[in-house]
py3Dmol code that shows the C-alpha trace and the ligand (Angstrom):
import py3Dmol

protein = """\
ATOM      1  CA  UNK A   1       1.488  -9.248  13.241  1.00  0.00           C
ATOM      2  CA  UNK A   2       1.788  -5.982  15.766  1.00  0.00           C
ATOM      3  CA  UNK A   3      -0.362  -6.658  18.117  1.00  0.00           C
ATOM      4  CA  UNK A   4       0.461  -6.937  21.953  1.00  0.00           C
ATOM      5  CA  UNK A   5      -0.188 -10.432  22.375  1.00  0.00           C
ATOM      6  CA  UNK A   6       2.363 -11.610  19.491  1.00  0.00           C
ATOM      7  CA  UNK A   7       1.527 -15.051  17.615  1.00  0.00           C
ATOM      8  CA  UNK A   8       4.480 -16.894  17.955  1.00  0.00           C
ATOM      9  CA  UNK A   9       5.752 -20.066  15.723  1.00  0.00           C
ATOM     10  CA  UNK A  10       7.590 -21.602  18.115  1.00  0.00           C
ATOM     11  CA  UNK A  11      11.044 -22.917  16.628  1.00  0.00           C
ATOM     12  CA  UNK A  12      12.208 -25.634  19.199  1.00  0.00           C
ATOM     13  CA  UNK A  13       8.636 -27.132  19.217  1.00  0.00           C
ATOM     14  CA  UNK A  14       7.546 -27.208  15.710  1.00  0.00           C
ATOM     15  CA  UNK A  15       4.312 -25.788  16.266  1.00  0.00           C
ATOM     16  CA  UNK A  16       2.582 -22.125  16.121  1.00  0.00           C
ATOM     17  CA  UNK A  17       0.318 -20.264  18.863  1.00  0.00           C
ATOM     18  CA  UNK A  18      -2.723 -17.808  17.678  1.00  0.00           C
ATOM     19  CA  UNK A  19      -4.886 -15.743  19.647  1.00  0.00           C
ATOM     20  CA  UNK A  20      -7.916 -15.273  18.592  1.00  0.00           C
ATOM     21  CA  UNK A  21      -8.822 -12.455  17.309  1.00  0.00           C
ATOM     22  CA  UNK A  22     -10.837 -11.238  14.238  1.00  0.00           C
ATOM     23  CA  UNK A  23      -8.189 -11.714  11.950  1.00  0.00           C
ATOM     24  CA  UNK A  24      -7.409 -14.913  13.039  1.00  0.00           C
ATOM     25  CA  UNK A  25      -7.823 -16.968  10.164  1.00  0.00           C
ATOM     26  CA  UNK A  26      -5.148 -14.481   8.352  1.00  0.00           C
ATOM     27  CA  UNK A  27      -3.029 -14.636  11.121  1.00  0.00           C
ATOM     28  CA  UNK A  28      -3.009 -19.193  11.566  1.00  0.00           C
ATOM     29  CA  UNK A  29      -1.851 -18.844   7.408  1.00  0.00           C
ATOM     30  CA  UNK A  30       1.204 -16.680   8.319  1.00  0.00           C
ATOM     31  CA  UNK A  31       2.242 -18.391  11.248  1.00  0.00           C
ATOM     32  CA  UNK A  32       1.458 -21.912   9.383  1.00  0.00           C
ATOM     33  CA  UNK A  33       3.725 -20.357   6.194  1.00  0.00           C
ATOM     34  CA  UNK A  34       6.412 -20.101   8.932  1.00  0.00           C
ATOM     35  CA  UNK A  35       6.047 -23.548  10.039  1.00  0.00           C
ATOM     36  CA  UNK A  36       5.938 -24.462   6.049  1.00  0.00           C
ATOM     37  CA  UNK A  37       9.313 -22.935   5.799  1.00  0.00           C
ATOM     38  CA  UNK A  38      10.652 -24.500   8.460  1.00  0.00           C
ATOM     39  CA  UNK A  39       9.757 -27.776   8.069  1.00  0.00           C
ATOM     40  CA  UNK A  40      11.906 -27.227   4.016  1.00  0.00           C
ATOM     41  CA  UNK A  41      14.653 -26.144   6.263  1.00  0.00           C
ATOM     42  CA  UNK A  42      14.793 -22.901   5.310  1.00  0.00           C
ATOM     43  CA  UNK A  43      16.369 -22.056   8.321  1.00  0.00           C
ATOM     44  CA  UNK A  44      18.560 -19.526   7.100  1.00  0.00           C
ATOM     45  CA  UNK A  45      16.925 -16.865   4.883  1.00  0.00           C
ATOM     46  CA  UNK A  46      16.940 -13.161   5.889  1.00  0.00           C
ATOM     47  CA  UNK A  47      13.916 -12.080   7.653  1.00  0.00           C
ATOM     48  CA  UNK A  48      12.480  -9.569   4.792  1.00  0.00           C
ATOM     49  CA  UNK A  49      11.544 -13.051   2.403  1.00  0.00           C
ATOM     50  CA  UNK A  50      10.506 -15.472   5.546  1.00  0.00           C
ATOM     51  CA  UNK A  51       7.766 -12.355   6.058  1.00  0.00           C
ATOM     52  CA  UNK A  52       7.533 -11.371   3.382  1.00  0.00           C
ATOM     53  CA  UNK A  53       6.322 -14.903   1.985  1.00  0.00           C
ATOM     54  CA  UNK A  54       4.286 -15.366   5.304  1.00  0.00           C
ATOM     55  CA  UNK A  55       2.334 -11.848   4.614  1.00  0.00           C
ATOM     56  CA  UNK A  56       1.932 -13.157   0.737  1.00  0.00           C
ATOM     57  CA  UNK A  57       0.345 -16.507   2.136  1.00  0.00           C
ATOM     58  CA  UNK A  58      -2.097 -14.216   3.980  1.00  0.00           C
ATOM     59  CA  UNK A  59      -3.298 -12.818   0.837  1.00  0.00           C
ATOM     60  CA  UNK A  60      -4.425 -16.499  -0.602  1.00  0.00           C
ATOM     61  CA  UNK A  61      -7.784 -17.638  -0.366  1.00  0.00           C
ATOM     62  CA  UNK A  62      -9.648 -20.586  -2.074  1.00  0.00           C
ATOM     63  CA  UNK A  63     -13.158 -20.679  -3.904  1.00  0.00           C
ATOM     64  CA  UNK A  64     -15.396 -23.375  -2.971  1.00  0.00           C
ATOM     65  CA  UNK A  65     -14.166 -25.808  -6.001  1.00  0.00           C
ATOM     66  CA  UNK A  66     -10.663 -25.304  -4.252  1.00  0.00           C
ATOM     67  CA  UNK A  67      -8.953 -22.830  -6.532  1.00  0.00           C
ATOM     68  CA  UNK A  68      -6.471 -20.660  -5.376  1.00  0.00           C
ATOM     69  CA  UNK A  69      -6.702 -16.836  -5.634  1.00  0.00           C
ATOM     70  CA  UNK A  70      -4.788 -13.690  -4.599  1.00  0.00           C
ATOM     71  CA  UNK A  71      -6.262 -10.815  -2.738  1.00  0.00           C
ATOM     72  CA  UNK A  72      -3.487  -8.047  -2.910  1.00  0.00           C
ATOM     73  CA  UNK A  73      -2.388  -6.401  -0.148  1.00  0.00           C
ATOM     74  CA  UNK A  74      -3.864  -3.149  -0.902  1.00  0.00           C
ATOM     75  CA  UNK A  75      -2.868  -0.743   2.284  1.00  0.00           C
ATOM     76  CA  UNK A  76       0.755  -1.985   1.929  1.00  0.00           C
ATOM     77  CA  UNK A  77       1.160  -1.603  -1.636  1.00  0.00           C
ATOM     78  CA  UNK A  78      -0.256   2.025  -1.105  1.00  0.00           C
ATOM     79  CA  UNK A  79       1.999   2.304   1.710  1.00  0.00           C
ATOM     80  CA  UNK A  80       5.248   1.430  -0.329  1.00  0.00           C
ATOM     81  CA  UNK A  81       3.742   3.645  -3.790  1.00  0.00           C
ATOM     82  CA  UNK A  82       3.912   6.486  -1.160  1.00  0.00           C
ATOM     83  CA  UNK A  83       7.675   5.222   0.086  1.00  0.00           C
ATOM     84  CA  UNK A  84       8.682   5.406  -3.886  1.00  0.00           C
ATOM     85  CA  UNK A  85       7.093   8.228  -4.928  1.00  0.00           C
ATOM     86  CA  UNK A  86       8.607  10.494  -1.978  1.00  0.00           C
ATOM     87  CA  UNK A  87      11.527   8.536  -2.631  1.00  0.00           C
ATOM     88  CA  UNK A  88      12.217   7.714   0.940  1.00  0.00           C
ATOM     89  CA  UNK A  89      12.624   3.894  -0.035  1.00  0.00           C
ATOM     90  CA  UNK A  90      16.263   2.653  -0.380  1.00  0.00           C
ATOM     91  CA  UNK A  91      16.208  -1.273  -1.241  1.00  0.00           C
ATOM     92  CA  UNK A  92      19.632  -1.255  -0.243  1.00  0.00           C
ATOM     93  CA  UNK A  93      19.592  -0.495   3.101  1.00  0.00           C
ATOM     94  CA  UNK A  94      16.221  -2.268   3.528  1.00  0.00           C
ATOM     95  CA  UNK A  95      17.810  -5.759   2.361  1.00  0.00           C
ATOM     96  CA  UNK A  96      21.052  -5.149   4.190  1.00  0.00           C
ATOM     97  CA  UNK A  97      21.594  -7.115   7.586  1.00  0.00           C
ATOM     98  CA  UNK A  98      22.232  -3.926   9.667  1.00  0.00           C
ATOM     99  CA  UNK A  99      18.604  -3.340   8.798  1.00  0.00           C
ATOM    100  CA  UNK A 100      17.443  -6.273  11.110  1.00  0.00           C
ATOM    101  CA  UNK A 101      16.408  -3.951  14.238  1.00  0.00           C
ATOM    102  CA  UNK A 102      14.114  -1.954  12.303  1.00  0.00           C
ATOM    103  CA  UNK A 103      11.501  -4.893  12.793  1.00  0.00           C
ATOM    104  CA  UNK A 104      11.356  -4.877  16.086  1.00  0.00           C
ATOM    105  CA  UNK A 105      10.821  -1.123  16.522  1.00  0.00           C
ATOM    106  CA  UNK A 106       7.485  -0.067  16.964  1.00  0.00           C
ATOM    107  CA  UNK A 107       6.944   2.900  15.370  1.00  0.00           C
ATOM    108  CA  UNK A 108       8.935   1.158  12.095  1.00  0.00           C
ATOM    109  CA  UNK A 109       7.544  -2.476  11.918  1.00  0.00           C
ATOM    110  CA  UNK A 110       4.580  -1.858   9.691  1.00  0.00           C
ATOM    111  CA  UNK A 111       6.622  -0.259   6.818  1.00  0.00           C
ATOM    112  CA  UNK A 112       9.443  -3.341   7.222  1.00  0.00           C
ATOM    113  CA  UNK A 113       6.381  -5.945   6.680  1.00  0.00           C
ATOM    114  CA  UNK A 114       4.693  -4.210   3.849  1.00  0.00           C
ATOM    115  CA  UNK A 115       8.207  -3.664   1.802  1.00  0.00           C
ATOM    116  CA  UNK A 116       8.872  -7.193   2.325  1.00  0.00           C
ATOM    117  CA  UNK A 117       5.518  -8.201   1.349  1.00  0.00           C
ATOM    118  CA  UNK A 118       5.841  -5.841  -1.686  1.00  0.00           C
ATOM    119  CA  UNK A 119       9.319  -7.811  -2.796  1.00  0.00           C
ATOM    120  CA  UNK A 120       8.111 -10.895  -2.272  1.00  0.00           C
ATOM    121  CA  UNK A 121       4.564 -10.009  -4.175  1.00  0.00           C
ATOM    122  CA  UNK A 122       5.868  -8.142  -7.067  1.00  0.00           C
ATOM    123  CA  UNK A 123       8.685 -11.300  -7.554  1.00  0.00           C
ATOM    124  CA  UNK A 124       5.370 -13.388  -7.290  1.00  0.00           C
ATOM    125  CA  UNK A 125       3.522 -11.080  -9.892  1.00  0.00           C
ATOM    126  CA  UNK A 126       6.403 -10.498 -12.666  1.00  0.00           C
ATOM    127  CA  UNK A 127       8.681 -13.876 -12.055  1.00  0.00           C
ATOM    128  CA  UNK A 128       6.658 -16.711 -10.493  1.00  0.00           C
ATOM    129  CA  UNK A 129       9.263 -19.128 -10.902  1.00  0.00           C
ATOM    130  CA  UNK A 130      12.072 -17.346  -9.960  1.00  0.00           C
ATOM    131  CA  UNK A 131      10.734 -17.101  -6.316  1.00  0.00           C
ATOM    132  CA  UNK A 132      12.004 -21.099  -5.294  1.00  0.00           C
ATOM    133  CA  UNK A 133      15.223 -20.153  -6.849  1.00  0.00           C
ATOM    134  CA  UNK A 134      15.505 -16.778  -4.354  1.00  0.00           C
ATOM    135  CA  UNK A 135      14.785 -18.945  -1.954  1.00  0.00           C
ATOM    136  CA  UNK A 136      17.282 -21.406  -2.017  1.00  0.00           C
ATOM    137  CA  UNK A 137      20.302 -19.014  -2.969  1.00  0.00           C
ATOM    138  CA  UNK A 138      19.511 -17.030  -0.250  1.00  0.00           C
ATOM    139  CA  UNK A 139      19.134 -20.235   2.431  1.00  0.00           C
ATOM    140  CA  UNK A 140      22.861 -21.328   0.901  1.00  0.00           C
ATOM    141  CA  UNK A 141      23.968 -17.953   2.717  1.00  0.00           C
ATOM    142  CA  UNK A 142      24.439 -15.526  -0.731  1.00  0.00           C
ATOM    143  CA  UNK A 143      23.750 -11.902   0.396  1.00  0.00           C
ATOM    144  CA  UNK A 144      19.860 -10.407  -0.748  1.00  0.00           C
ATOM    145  CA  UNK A 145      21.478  -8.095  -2.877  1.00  0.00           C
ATOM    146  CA  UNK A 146      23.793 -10.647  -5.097  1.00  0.00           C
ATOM    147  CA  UNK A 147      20.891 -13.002  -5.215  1.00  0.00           C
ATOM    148  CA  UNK A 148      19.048  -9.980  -6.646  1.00  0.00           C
ATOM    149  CA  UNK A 149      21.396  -9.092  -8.349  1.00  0.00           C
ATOM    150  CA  UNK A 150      22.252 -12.473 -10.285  1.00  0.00           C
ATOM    151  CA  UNK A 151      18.672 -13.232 -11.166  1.00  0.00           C
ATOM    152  CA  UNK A 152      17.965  -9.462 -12.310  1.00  0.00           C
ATOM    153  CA  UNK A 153      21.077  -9.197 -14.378  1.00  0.00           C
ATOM    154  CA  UNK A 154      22.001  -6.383 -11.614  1.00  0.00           C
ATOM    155  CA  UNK A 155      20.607  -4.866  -8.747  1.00  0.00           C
ATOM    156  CA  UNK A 156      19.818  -1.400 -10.063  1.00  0.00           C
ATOM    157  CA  UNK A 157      17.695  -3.093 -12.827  1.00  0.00           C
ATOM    158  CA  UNK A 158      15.472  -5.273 -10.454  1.00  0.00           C
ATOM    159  CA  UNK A 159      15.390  -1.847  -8.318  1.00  0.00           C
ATOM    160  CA  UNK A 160      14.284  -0.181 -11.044  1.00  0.00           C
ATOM    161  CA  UNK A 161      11.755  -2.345 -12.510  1.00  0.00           C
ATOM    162  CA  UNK A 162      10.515  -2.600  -8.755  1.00  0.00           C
ATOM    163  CA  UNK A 163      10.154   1.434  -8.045  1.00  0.00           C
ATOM    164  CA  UNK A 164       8.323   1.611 -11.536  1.00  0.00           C
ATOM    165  CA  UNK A 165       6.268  -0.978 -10.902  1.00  0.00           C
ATOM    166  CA  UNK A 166       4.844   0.241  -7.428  1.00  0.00           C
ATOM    167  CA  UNK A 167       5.157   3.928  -8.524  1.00  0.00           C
ATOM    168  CA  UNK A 168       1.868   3.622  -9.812  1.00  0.00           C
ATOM    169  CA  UNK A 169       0.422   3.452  -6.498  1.00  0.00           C
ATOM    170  CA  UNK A 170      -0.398   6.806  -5.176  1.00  0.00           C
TER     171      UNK A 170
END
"""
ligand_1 = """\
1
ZN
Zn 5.735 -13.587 10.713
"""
view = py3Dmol.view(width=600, height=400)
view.addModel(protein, "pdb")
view.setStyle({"model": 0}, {"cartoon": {"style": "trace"}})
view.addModel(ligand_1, "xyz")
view.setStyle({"model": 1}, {"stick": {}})
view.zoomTo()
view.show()
């Protein structure tokens, strides 16, 4: 969330401010997915999956008999189909810890939320199950890139499944 007047999921209280805006609702189910998170102690995963989950939870909406659906991010999966096609995305660098301060700059926090968001969904969308096990290899301190690389087989395959995958997007 970007806007000036920045929900915040308070750590040290266990509990989430909103301001109300029109995409409120959206914006309770990411801060709430934070608070979901935390409460699992999964205190120490790398920012990219703790938003990018959060941003996924967004996306979920239920039917009135209570089932469950997905409604894909479309402007960020556009957004990272243009990042792969120009082949300005390096996975790499985006899941490497030195890339922390691009989220909190301005003119580059929209395109850190929607790669994260497109990790996170296309892990979601290929290997459902393989998302708790991220999770928790990642929380035990193992680096985004071994993680991805172990449950891939290696890192350039799960890049390259990932750039195909989202190449399609254009
Ligand atoms: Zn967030």
């Amino acid at each position: 969330m970007h806007s000036l007047l920045k929900p915040a999921f308070i750590r040290a209280l266990r509990e989430c401010y909103v301001y109300k805006g029109d995409d409120y609702q959206n914006v309770i189910v990411h801060e709430a997915s934070h608070l979901f998170m935390h409460y699992h102690n999964y205190y120490g995963v790398p920012k990219w999956i703790n938003e990018g989950l959060s941003t996924f939870f967004e996306s979920l909406y239920l039917d009135e008999k209570g089932r469950v659906y997905v409604d894909p991010q479309k402007g960020r999966i556009m957004q990272v189909g243009g990042f792969v096609n120009d082949n300005t995305l390096n996975l790499t660098q985006f899941l490497s810890p030195a890339n922390n301060a691009a989220w909190n700059l301005k003119d580059q926090a929209t395109a850190q939320y929607s790669i994260a968001y497109a990790i996170v969904y296309y892990i979601i969308k290929t290997n459902p199950q393989l998302i708790k096990q991220i999770l928790n290899m990642l929380n035990n301190g193992k680096s985004s890139y071994d993680v991805l690389s172990q449950c891939y087989g290696s890192f350039e395959f799960f890049e390259s499944r990932f750039k195909l995958y989202y190449s399609k997007f254009r």
